[in-house]
BAKEKOL-617652 format. One line per 10 residues: number of its first residue (from 1); their letters; for each residue x, y, z negated of C-alpha. Coordinates in steps of 0.5 Angstrom, whole numbers, plus 500, padded with zeros to 3 digits. Example, Ala and Ser with C-alpha at 12.3 -4.5 7.8 and 13.67 -1.06 7.14 Angstrom:
1 = AS = 525:491:484; 527:498:486 $
***
This chain:
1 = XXXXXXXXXX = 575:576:513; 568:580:513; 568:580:520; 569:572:521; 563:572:514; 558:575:520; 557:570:525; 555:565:519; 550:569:516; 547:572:522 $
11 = XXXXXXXXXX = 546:564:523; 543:562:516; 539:568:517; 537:566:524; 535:558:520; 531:562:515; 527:566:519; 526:560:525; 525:555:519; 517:557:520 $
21 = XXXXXXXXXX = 516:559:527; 519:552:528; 513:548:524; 508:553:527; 509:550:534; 509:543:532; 507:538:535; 508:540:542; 506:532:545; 504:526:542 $
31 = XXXXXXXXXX = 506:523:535; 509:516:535; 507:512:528; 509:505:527; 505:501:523; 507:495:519; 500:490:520; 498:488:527; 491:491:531; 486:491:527 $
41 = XXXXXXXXXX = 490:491:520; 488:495:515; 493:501:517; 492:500:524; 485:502:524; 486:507:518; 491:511:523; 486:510:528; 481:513:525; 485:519:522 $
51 = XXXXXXXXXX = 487:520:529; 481:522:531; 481:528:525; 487:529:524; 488:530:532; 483:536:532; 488:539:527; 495:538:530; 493:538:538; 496:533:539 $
61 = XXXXXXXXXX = 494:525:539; 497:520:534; 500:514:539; 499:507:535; 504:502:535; 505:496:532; 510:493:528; 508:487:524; 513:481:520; 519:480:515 $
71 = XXXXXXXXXX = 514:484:510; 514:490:513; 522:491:515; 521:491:522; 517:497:523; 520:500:517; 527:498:521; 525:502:528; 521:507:524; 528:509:520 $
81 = XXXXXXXXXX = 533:509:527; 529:513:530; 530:520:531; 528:525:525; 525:531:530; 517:529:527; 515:525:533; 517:519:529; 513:517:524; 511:510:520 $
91 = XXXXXXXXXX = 505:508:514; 508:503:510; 505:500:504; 509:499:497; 511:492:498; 516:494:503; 518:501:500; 519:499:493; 520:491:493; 524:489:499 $
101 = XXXXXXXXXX = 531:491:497; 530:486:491; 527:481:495; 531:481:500; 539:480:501; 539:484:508; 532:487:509; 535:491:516; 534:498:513; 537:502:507 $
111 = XXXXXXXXXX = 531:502:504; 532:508:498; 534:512:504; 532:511:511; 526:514:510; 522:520:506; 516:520:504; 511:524:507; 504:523:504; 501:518:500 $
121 = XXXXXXXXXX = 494:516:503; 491:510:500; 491:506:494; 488:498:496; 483:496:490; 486:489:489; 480:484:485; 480:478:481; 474:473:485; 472:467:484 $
131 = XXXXXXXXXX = 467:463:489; 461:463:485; 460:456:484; 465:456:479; 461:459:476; 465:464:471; 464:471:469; 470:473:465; 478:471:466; 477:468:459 $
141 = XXXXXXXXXX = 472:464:462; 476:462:468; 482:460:463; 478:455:459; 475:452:465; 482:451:469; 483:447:462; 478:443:462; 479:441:470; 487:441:469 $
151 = XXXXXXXXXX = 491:441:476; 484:441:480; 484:449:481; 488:453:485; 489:461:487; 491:464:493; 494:472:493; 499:475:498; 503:481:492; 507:478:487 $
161 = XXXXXXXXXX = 506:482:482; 499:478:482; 503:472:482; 507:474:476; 501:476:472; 497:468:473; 504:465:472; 504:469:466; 497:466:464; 500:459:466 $
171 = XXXXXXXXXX = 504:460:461; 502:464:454; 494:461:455; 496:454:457; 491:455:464; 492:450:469; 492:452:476; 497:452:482; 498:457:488; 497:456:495 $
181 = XXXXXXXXXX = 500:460:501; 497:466:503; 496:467:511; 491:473:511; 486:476:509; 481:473:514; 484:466:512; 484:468:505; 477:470:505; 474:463:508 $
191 = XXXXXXXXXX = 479:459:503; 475:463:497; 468:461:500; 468:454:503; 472:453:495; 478:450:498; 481:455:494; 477:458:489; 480:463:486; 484:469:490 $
201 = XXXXXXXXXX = 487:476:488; 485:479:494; 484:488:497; 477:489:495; 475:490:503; 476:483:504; 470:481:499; 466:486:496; 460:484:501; 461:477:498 $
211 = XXXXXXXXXX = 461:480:491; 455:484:492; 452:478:496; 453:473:490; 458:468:494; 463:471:489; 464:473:483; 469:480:480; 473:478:475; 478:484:474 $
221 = XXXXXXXXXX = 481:489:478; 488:487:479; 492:493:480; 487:497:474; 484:503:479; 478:503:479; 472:503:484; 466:506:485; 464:499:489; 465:496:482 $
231 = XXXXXXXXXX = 463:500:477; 462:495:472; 468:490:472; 474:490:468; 481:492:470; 487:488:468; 488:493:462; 481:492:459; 482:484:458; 487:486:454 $
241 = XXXXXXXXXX = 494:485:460; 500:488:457; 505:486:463; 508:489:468; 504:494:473; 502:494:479; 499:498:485; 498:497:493; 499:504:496; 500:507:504 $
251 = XXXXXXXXXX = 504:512:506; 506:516:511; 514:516:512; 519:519:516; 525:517:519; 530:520:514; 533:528:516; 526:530:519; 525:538:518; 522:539:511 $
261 = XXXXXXXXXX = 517:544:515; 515:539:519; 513:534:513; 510:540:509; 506:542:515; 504:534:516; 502:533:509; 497:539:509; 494:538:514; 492:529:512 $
271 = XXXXXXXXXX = 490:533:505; 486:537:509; 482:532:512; 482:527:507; 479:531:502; 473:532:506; 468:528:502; 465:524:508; 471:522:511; 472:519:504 $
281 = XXXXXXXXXX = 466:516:503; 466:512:509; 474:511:511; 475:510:504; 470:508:499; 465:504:503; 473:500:506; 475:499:498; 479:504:497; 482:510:494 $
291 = XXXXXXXXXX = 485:516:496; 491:518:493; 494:524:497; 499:529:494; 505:532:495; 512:530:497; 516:530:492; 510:527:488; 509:521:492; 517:521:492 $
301 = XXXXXXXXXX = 517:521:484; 511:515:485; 516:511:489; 522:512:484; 517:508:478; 515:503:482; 521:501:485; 523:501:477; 517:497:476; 519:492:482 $
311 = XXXXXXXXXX = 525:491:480; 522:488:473; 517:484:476; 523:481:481; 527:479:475; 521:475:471; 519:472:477; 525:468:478; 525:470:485; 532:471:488 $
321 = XX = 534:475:495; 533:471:500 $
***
């Protein structure tokens, strides 16, 4: 029985010394990343600009692929089957990590565990605007114009927790105003200028040269983060909100199974190039953005209660997995 003991340990202690050495030498060639936006979407160009920092670091080039549709599942799909040896990787935003399972009868994936997280890189600022025509200032005020013009105003947004936040006011604060579809941020963006949609939830990149410009008005920002880009507007808190939270964050997953030394080594080198004061004030703040990063284990507790909050923003909705 002691001799058969030997060869195990010899093998555990090999694993714990080789453990390291292992994450030492990687990567060895380049490192795949599928993104959930198309070319000259938001976590295309964040991961091309983080390429050009982080490959300095690693040695190795970041190889950017895109996977857009069925709200992330497509790329959170191949992502998740691809082999866990850290040349696989993917930047996945919260609507697909934390909502999709309630949203979706068959999402393609496990969406608890087909994945692990490795860093949490950005939260996108959300802002309540308005095309300056309206001439508004404060939420209190758009609910008392859409009062005096019933059925004649209506909003855009693409998160559904905005969504619940306007039926909410539709229906404790009698507002009137009716949703429209959301097709992109460029879309969007014009919808809300020319006035044929006036008032939008929409990521703060989108308009903060509209806002500073006058074409639109800042209302509150809407997943209560504030931003030194609008230092005096309201979060969604401050008007006095008290409904089910909500954030927009991206983060770098791994296909579940990928070596703990490999997604340690990864999150330390992002940290590091994400901590550098330039790097954030010209890929994050000036974009409207706000670095988040972290640990692992931290972005996995961040994950747990957003999918806690989603599933409560599901029910109210009304919405049913489709």
């Amino acid at each position: 029985m002691r001799l058969a003991a030997i060869p195990s340990a010899l093998f555990f202690f090999a694993a714990l010394f080789t453990a390291p050495a292992f994450a030492d030498d990687y990567p060895t060639k380049p490192i795949r990343v599928f993104t959930t936006s198309s070319a000259g979407g938001i976590s295309d160009i964040f991961m091309r600009v983080l390429d050009d920092k982080l490959s300095s670091r690693l040695g190795r080039r970041l190889i950017i692929e895109n996977r857009p549709g069925a709200q992330g599942n497509i790329a959170a799909r191949v992502c998740s089957e691809a082999p866990p040896d850290g040349y696989t990787i993917c930047i996945i935003n919260t609507d697909t990590i934390a909502y999709n399972q309630f949203l979706f009868k068959h999402p393609g994936w496990d969406t608890e565990k087909g994945l692990t997280p490795i860093i949490n890189l950005f939260h996108l600022v959300q802002v309540l605007v308005v095309n300056s025509d309206l001439r508004v200032k404060s939420v209190d005020e758009l609910m008392a114009l859409s009062k005096a013009k019933p059925g004649t105003l209506n909003y855009l947004t693409a998160s559904l927790p905005m969504v619940v936040y306007m039926e909410r006011l539709h229906k404790d604060k009698d507002a009137d105003w009716v949703r429209v579809p959301f097709k992109g941020g460029g879309e969007a963006t014009n919808a809300i200028l020319s006035g044929t949609t006036p008032i939008g939830l929409i990521g703060l990149g989108n308009v903060i040269s509209y806002i500073k410009a006058g074409k639109m008005s800042a209302l509150a920002l809407v997943n209560n983060i504030r931003t030194p880009q609008l230092p005096e507007t309201p979060t969604l808190a401050d008007t006095g909100y008290k409904g089910p939270p909500s954030q927009t964050w991206y983060g770098l997953f791994a296909p579940t199974g990928t070596p703990r030394p490999i997604i340690e080594k990864l999150n330390k080198e992002i940290n590091a190039v994400m901590s550098d004061p330039g790097f954030e004030e010209k890929y994050l703040i000036s974009r409207g953005l706000v670095k988040a990063i972290g640990t692992p284990d931290e972005f996995s507790a961040m994950i747990k209660a957003d999918r806690e909050a989603a599933r409560e923003v599901v029910k109210e909705s009304g919405m049913e997995p489709q």
